[in-house]
C-alpha positions as CSV (number, residue, x, y, z in Angstrom):
1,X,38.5,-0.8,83.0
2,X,39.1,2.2,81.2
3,X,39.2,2.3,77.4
4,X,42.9,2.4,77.1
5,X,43.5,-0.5,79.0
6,X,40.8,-2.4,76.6
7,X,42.6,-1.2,73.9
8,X,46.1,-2.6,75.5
9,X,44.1,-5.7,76.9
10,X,44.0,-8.2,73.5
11,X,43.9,-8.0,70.2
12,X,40.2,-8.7,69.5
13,X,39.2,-6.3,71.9
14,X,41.3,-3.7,70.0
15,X,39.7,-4.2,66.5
16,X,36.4,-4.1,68.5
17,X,37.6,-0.6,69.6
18,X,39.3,0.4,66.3
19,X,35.6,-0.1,64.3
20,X,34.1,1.5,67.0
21,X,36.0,4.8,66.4
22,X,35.7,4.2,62.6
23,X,31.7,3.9,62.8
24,X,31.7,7.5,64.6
25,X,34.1,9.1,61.8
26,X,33.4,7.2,58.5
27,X,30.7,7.9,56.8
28,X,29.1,6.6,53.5
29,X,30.7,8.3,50.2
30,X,33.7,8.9,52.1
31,X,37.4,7.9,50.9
32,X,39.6,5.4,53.6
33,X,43.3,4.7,53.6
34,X,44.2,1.1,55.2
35,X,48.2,2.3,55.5
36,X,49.1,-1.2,56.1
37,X,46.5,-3.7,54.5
38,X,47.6,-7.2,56.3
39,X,45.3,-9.6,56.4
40,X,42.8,-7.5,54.3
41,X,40.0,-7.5,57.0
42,X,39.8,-3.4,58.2
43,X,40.1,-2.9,54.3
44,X,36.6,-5.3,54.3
45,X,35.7,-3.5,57.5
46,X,36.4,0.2,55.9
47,X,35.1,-0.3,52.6
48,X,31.7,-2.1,54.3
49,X,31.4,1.4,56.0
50,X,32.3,3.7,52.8
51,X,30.3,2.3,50.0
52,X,27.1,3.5,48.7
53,X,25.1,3.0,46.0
54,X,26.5,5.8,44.2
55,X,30.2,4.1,43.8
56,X,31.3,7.5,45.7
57,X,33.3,5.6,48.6
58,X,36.7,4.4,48.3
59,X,39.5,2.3,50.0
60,X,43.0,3.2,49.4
61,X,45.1,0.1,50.3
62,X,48.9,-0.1,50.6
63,X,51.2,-2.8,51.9
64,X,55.5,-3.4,51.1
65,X,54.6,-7.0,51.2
66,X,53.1,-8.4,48.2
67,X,51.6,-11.5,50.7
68,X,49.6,-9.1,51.8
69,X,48.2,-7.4,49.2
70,X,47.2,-10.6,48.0
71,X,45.6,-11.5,51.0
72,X,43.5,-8.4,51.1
73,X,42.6,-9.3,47.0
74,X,41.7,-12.7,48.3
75,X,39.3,-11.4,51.3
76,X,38.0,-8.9,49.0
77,X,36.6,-11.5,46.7
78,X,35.4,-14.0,48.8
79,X,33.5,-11.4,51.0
80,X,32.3,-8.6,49.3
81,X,30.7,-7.7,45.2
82,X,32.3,-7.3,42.2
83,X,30.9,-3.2,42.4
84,X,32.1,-2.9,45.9
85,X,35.9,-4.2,45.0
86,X,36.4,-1.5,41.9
87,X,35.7,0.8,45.2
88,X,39.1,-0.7,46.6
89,X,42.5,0.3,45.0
90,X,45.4,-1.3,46.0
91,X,49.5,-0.2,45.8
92,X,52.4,-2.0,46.7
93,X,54.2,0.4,48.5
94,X,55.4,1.9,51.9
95,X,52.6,4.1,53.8
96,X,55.4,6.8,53.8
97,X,54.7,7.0,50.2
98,X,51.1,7.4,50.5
99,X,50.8,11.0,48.6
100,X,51.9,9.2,45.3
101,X,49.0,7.6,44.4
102,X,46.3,9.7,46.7
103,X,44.0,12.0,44.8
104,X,44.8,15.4,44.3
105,X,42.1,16.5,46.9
106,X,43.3,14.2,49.9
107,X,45.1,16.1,52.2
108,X,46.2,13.4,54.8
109,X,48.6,16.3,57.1
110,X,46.4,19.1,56.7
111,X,43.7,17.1,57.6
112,X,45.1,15.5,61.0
113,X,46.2,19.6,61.5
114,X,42.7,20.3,61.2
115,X,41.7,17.6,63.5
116,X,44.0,18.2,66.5
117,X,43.2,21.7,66.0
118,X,39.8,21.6,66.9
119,X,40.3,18.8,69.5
120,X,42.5,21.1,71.3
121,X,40.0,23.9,71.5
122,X,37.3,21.6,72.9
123,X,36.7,22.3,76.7
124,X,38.7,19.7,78.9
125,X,35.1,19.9,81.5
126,X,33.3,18.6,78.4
127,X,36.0,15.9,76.0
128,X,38.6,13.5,75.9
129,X,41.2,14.2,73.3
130,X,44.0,12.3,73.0
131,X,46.2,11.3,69.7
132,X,47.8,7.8,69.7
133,X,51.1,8.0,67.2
134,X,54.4,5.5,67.1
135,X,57.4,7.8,67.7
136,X,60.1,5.2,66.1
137,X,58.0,5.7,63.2
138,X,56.7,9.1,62.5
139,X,55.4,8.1,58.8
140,X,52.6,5.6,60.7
141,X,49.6,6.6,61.1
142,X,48.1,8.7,63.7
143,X,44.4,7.8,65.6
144,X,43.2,10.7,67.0
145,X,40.2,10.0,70.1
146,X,37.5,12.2,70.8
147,X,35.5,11.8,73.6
148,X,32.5,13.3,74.9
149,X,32.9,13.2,79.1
């Protein structure tokens, strides 16, 4: 089975897939948005990934729906430190509103431009490069897989 039908197949396998990826691209010290914080589990599973002992890692959580930011709070203090959770700051608003309360140095669009750009000059003998973006809803967020062949 190829990995898009495992990502299609069920939801577990898809989380499986989704950490995956994230284990490749995040790296300790690094700063994570969770665009859409739900049950509050990838914010666990990002912020797991981001801190260090430095307190240089963070998770930038945002979720409409006040359930679920309470739900993340809740995970967040049954699973992790009290250090690891001042790593974690969450807003209750709409991911299309996500460069309100970023730091001045993330830049979410240029990144993803930088991203695609150097996927699309890696050889198509050598890589895989595919994005993965809802077009009913341009302001979701974008994965972007990169594959060595």
């Amino acid at each position: 089975m190829s990995w898009w039908g495992i990502y299609l197949a069920r939801r577990r396998q898809r989380k499986w897939l989704i950490c995956r990826v994230w284990r490749h691209v995040l790296h300790k010290g690094d700063i994570a948005i969770d665009a859409t914080c739900g049950n509050g589990y990838d914010t666990v599973a990002m912020l797991k990934m981001l801190a260090d002992e430095s307190g240089r890692g963070r998770v930038y959580g945002m979720d409409i729906q006040t359930e679920a930011l309470e739900n993340t709070s809740s995970v967040l203090d049954k699973t992790v430190t009290q250090k690891e959770k001042e790593l974690v700051k969450l807003f209750p608003i709409c991911h299309s509103r996500m460069d309100e309360v970023l730091p001045e140095n993330t830049a979410v669009r240029e990144e993803l431009e930088t991203v695609e750009g150097f996927a699309s000059g890696l050889c198509v003998d050598g890589w895989i490069c595919c994005k993965f973006q809802m077009l009913n809803r341009p302001l979701a967020p974008v994965l972007v897989f990169i594959f060595k062949r």
